[in-house]
C-alpha positions in Angstrom: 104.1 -59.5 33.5 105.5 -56.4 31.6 106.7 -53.1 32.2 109.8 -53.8 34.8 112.2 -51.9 32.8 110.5 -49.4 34.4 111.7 -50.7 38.5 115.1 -50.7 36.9 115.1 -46.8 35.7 113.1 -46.0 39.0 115.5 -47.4 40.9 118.8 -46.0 38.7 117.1 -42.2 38.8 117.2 -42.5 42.6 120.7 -43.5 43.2 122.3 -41.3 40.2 120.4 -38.6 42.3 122.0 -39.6 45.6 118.9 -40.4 47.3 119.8 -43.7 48.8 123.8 -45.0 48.0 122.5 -48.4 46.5 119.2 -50.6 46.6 118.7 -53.9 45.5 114.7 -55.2 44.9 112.9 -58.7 43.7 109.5 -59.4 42.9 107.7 -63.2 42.8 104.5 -63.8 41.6 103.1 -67.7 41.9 104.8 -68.6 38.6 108.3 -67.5 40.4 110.9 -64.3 40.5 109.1 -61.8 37.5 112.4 -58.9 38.2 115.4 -58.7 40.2 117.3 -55.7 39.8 120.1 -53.8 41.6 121.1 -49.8 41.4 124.1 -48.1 42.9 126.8 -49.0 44.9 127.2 -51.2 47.9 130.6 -49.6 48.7 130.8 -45.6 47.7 134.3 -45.6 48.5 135.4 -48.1 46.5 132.5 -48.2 43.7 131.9 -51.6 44.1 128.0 -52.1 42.6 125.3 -53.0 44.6 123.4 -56.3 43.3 120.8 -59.0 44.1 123.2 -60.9 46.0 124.5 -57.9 47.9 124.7 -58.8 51.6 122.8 -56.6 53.8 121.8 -56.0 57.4 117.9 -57.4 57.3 117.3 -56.7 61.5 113.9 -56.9 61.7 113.1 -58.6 59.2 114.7 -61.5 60.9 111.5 -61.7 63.1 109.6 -63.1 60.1 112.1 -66.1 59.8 111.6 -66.7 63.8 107.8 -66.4 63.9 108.1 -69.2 61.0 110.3 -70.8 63.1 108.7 -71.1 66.0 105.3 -72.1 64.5 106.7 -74.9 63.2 106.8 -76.3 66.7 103.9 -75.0 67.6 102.6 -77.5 64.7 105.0 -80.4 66.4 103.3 -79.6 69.8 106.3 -78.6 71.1 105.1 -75.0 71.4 101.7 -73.6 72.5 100.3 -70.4 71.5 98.2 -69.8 74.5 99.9 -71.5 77.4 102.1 -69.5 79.7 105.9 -69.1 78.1 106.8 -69.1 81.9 106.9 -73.2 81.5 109.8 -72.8 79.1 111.1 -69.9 80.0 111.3 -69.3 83.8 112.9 -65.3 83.3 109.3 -64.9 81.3 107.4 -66.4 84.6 108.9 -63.9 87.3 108.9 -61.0 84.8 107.2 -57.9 86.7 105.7 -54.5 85.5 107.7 -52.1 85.8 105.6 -48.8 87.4 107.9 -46.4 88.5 111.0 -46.3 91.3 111.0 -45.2 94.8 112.7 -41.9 96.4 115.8 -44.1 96.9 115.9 -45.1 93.0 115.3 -48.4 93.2 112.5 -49.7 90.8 109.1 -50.2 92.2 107.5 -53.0 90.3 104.4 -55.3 90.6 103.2 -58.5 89.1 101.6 -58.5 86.3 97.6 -59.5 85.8 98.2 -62.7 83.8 101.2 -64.3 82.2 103.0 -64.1 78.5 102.4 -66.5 76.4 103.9 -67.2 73.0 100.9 -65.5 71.2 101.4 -62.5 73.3 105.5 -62.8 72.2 104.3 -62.6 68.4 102.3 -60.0 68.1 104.7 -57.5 70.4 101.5 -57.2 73.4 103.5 -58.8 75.7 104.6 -56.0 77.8 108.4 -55.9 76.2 109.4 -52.7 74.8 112.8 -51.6 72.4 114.4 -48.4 74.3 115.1 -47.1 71.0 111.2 -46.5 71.0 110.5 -45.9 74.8 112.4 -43.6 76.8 111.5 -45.4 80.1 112.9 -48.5 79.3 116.3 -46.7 78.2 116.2 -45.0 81.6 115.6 -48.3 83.3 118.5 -49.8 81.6 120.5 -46.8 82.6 119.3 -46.6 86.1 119.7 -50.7 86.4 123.5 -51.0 84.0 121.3 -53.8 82.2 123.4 -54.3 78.9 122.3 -53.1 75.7 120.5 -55.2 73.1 123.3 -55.0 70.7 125.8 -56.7 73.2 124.5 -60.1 72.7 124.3 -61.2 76.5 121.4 -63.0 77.6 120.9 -60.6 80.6 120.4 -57.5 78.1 117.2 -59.3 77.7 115.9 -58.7 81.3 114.1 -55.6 81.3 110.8 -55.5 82.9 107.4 -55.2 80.9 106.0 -51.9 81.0 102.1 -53.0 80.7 100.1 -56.3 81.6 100.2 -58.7 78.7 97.7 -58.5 76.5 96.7 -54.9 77.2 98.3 -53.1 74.0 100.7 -53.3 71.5 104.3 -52.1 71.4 107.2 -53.0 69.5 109.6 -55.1 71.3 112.4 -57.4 72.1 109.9 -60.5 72.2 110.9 -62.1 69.3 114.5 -62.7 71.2 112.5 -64.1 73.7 110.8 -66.2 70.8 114.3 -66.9 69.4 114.9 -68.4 73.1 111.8 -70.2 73.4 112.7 -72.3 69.9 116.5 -73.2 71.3 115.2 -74.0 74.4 112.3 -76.7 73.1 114.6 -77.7 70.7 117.8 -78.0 72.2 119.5 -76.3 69.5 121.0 -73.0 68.7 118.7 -71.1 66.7 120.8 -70.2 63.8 121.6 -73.9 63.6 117.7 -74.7 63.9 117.0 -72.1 61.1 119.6 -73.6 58.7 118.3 -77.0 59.0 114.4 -76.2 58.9 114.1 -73.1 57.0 117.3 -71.9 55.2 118.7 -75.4 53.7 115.1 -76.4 52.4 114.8 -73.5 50.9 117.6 -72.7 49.1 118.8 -69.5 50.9 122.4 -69.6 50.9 123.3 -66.4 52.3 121.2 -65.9 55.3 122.1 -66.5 58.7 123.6 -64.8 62.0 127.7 -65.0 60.8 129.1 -64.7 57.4 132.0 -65.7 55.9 134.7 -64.4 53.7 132.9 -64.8 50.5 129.7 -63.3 51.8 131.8 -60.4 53.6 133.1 -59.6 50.0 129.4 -58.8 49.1 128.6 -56.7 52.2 127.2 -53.5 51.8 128.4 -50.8 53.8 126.4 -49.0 56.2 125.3 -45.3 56.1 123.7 -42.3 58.1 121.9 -39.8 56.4 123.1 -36.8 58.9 123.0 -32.6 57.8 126.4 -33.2 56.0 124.9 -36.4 53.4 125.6 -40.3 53.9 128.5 -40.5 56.0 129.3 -44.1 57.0 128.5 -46.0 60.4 128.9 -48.9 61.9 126.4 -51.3 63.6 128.1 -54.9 63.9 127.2 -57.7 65.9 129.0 -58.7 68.6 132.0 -61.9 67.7 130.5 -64.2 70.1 127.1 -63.5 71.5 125.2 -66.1 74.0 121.9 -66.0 72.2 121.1 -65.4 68.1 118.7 -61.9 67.5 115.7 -63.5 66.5 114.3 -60.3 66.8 116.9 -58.8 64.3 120.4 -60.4 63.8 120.7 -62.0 60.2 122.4 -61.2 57.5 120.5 -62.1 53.9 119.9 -60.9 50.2 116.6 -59.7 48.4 117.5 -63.1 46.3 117.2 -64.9 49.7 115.0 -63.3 51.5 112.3 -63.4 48.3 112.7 -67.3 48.5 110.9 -67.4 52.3 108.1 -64.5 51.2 107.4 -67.1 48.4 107.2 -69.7 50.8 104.6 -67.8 52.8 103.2 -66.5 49.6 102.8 -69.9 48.6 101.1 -71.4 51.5 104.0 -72.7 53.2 105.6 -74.7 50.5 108.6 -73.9 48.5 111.3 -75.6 46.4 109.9 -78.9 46.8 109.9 -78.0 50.8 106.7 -77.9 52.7 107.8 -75.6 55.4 105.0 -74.9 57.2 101.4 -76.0 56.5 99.0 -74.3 54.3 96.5 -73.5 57.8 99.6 -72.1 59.8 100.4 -69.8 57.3 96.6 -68.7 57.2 96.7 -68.4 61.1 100.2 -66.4 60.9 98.0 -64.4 58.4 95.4 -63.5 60.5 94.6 -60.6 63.2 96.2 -62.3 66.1 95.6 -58.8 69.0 91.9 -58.8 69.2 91.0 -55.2 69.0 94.4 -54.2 69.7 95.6 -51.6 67.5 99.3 -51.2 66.1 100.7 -47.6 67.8 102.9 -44.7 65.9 106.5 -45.9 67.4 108.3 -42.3 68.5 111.7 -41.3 67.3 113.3 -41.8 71.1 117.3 -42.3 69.2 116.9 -40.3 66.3 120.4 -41.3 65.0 118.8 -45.0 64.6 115.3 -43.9 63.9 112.7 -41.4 62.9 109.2 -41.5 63.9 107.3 -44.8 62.4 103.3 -44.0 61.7 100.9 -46.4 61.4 97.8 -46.5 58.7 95.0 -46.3 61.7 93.8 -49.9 62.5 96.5 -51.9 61.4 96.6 -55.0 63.0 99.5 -57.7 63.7 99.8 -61.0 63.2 101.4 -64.3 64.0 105.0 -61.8 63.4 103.4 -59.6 60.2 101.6 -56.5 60.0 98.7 -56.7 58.2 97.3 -53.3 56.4 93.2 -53.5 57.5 92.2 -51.7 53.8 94.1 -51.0 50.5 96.8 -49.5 50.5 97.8 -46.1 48.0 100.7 -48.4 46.1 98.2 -50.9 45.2 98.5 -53.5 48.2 95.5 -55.6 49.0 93.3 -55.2 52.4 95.2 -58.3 54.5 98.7 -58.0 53.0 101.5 -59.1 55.1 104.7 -56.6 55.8 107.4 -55.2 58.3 110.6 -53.8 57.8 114.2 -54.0 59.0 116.2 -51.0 61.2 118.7 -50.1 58.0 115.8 -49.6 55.1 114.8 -52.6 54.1 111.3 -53.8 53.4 108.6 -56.1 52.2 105.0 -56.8 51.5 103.1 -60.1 50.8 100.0 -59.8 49.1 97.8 -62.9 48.9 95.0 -61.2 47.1 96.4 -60.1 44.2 99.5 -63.0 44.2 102.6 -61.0 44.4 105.8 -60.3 46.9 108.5 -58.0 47.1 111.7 -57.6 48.6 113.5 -54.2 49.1 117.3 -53.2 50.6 119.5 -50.3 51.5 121.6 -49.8 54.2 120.7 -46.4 55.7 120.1 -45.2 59.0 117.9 -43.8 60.5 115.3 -46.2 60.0 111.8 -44.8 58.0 114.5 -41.9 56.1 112.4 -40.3 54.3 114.1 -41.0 51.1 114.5 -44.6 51.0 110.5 -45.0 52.0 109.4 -42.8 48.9 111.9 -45.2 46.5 110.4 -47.9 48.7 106.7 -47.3 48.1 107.3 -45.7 44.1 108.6 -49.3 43.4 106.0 -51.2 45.1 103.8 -49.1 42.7 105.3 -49.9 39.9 104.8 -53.1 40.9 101.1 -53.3 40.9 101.2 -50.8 37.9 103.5 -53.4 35.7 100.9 -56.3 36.8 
């Protein structure tokens, strides 16, 4: 490939501009990393220069990483797509819809028509919601004093489902409850499971849950795009949680986080590793909702996000959504993507051969800003090819 200088002055015109505070991109084709570049600063206080090994919040982009996870026991047999997740995970079996509450508050709820399974976990149809993106789960977690998300204790993951599974899709806490389903067949925590099936055989060095010292010196600060600029904010986990976020709690690089869309890229196998095999990552590939539609998520906490639209039909599979027909930047019909809650994003394109990996560290999620410097590089992407 030519032409990447080009990435590198997109991506320097943006930040000298002040559009985002820094951004860090890579881009793998099947004969390995053609660019890696880096523009900005990490730390605007202190001018310390964002780069491909810049630390960053991914958040959702964790659920990738568990989805992997998780289908790797599905190939062992210790995990079944179809079956009811109850077996595993007795919270999932009593789980009840959530309809509405009585005149003395308390929540009126019902059972709901069939059970969750893992495949229902996957592609967010299980009935789980994020109150971040539906006011009547916020209210119900108000209402009930269930802890928040973000506090790390295993009861902030009992809400109640707001539809039957299977029904429609909404994004959701269920990859936590995929996170639990691999400790619990496994026996093992999960960050300890992903660093001895995913992250050591691949090579990523500076992904996981906690960081240390070395990694902290790398971290890039957090910001807020509010009416005065990007102020700085805060969004840490907690010290000692009782579960690991599979639905959004590591810490990685675009140098780290390029090595597992290779893998996926490259039909499971990377750096001498067969991770998963070549069929799984065609299932995780496929449509895996029927003909279930992905839904435009509302901005419910505009401070942590702004409205998220959908191209109509998009569909989700085993933990990606997948774009139903080309896309404006250039991106194949079937491309895998998602996105994490501070700006970061991705796209896997098995058509045309090519992945790439793009951080900042802004909130609210989908600022407008940071999506435009998104998609203009993932042009220049398919333009330099």
């Amino acid at each position: 490939m030519s032409g990447f200088s080009s990435i590198f002055d997109l991506l320097q015109r943006a930040t000298d501009a002040g559009d985002v505070p820094g951004v860090a991109v890579s881009v793998a084709t099947p004969d390995g990393v053609a660019f890696e570049g880096a523009a900005g600063k990490r730390d605007l206080a202190n001018g310390a220069a964002m780069t491909p090994d810049t630390v960053v919040r991914i958040a959702s982009m964790t659920k990738a990483i568990t989805g992997a996870c998780a289908m790797q026991l599905v190939e062992q047999g210790k995990l079944d797509l179809d079956a009811p997740i109850g077996a595993l995970l007795p919270e999932l079996g009593s789980a009840m819809v959530l309809e509405g509450y009585e005149a003395d508050g308390k929540p009126r709820m019902r059972t709901p028509k069939r059970p969750i399974t893992l495949r229902h976990l996957l592609t967010h149809t299980s009935g789980h919601t994020y109150d971040f993106w539906n006011a009547t789960i916020g209210e119900y977690r108000t209402r009930s004093r269930t802890p928040p998300l973000g506090s790390g204790l295993l009861s902030s993951l009992s809400i109640p489902l707001l539809f039957d599974p299977g029904e429609r899709w909404e994004y959701s806490i269920s990859i936590d409850w995929v996170g639990r389903a691999v400790e619990e067949a496994t026996g093992v925590r999960l960050a300890d499971y992903m660093q001895s099936n995913l992250f050591g055989p691949l090579g990523m060095v500076d992904t996981g849950f906690r960081i240390n010292d070395s990694q902290r010196a790398r971290l890039a600060m957090l910001y807020a795009r509010t009416s005065e600029g990007l102020t700085p904010a805060t969004r840490e986990p907690p010290a000692n949680p009782e579960f690991d976020g599979g639905g959004g709690g590591l810490f990685s690089t675009v140098q780290d986080y390029t090595k597992f869309t290779q893998m996926i890229l490259y039909k499971g196998r990377f750096n001498g590793a067969q991770i998963l095999k070549p069929e799984t990552v065609a299932l995780m590939s496929q449509n895996a909702m029927g003909d279930i539609d992905v839904q435009r998520l509302p901005p419910v906490v505009p401070t942590l996000t702004n409205a998220v639209d959908f191209i109509d039909g998009m569909k989700w599979g085993l933990t990606f959504l997948i774009n139903p027909t080309p896309t404006a930047t250039g991106r194949s019909a079937g491309s895998l993507a998602w996105a994490g809650l501070m700006n970061s994003y991705y796209w896997i394109d098995p058509v045309k051969q090519v992945t790439g990996v793009y951080a900042t560290q802004i909130l609210p999620f989908c600022d407008v800003k940071s999506l435009k410097l998104f998609e203009d590089f993932e042009r220049a992407v398919y333009e330099a090819m």
